[in-house]
N, C-alpha and C positions, 0 to 999 in steps of 0.2 A: 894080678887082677885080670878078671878074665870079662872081654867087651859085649856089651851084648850084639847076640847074633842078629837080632833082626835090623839093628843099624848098620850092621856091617855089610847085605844083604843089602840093604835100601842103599848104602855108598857104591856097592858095584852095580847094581842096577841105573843108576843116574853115572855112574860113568860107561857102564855099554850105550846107552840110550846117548849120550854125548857123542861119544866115535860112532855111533851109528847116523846120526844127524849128520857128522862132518863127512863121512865118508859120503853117503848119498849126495850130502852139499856139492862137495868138491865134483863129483860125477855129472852133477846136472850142469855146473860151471864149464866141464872141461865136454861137455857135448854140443854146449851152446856154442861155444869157443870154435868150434871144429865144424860146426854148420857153419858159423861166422865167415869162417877162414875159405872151407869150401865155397861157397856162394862168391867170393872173392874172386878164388881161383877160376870159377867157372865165366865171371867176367872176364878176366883178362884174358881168358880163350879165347873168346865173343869179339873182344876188341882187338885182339893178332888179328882174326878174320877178320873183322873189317878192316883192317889194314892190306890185309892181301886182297878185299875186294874190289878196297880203292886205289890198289895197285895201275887198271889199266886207264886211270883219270894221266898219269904220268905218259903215258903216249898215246896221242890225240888218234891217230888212224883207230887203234883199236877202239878207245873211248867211244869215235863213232860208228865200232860194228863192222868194221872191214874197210875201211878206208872212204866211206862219202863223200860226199863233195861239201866240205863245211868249213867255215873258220875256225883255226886251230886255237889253242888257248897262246897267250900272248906270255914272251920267254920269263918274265917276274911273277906273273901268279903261276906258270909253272914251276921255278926253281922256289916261291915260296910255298908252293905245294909239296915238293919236295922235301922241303927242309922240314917241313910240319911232321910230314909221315915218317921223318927218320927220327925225328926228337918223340912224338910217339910211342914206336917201337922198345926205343930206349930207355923210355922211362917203363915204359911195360914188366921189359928185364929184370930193373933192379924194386920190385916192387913185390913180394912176396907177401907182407901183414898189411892189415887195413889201418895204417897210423895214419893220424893227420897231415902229413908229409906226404905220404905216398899218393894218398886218395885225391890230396889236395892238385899234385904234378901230374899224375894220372887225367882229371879232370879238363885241368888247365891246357892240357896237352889233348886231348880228344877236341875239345872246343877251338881249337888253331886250327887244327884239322878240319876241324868240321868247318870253318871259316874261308880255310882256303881252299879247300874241295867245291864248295859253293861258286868260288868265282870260276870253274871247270866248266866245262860244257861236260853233260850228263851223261853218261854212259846210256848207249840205247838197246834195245831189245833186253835180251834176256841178261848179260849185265848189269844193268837198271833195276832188272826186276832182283835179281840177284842184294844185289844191292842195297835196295829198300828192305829186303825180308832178314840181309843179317842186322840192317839196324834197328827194327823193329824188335829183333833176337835181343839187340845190344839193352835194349830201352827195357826188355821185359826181363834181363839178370840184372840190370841197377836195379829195379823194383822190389826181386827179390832179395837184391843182396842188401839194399837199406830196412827189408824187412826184418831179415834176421841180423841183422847190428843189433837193429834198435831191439829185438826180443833176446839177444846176450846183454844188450847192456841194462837194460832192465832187471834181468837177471842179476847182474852184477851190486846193483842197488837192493834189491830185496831182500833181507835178512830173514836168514842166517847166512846167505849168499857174501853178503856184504862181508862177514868175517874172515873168508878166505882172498877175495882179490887182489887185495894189495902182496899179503905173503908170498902167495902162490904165483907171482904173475899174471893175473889176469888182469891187462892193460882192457881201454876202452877202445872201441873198434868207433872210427867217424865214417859217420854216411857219405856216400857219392852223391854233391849237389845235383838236385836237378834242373835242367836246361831252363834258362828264365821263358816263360811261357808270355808271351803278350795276347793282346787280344784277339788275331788271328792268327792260326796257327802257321807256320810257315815249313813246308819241305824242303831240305837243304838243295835241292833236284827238282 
């Protein structure tokens, strides 16, 4: 028995047109993915430097610019200062994907820091300035980098997308909370 050709024809057509969907699928997942990641990665650059900017908050002469004549920060908020910027650091390290875990200690760890750099006397002149503009830096790669989460994981949800994530790996990426905002704004400096 011999099948007819024209269904046989219309079956390889609906299966290229199948692998042609998945493959594009999978490409548009694994692009998202890798904006995702990068945006990620370019944070935790942003936050190394701020770590080495608020490096000279750790010894008060520099803090103030060459040694002024000022009160020095008092030896517990500097040794909790201290401790903040090396738990920081550390978690910095072992943080490579945007998992809830990571994003979550990342977080929770910049806000210590930022808590106890506060109780610092402020670095002045061009340190200050220094200062302000990487975290400014910092505030505008959370922004982009909760952008494109959220447009992979959107991704992730939209079908025919949806058919590959679980398979394939494509886990969900969590946003970097943003700083609770009150009524006025307040500069950590």
């Amino acid at each position: 028995m011999t099948g007819d050709p024209l269904a046989a024809q219309a079956i390889i057509a609906i299966i290229a047109a199948s692998a042609a969907v998945a493959v594009l699928s999978y490409r548009k997942l694994a692009a998202e993915r890798q904006r995702c990641l990068n945006s990620f990665a370019r944070l935790g650059v942003l936050l190394k430097h701020l770590c080495a900017r608020l490096e000279p908050l750790a010894d008060p002469a520099r803090a103030r610019g060459g040694g002024q004549a000022a009160p020095g920060p008092d030896a517990c908020a500097l040794a909790e200062f201290q401790r903040a910027r090396l738990a920081a650091s550390t978690v910095l390290l072992g943080a490579s994907h945007p998992t809830g875990r990571a994003v979550s200690e990342i977080a929770r760890a910049f806000a210590e820091l930022d808590a106890a750099a506060g109780r610092l006397p402020a670095p002045a002149g061009r340190a200050g300035e220094d200062l302000r503009e990487c975290q400014a830096r910092v505030a505008r790669a959370r922004a982009v980098f909760n952008g494109t989460a959220e447009s992979y994981n959107r991704a992730r949800r939209s079908f025919p997308l949806a058919l590959f994530t679980r398979p394939f790996g494509f886990r969900k990426a969590y946003l970097y909370p943003v700083p609770e905002e009150s009524g006025e704004r307040e500069e950590p400096f």
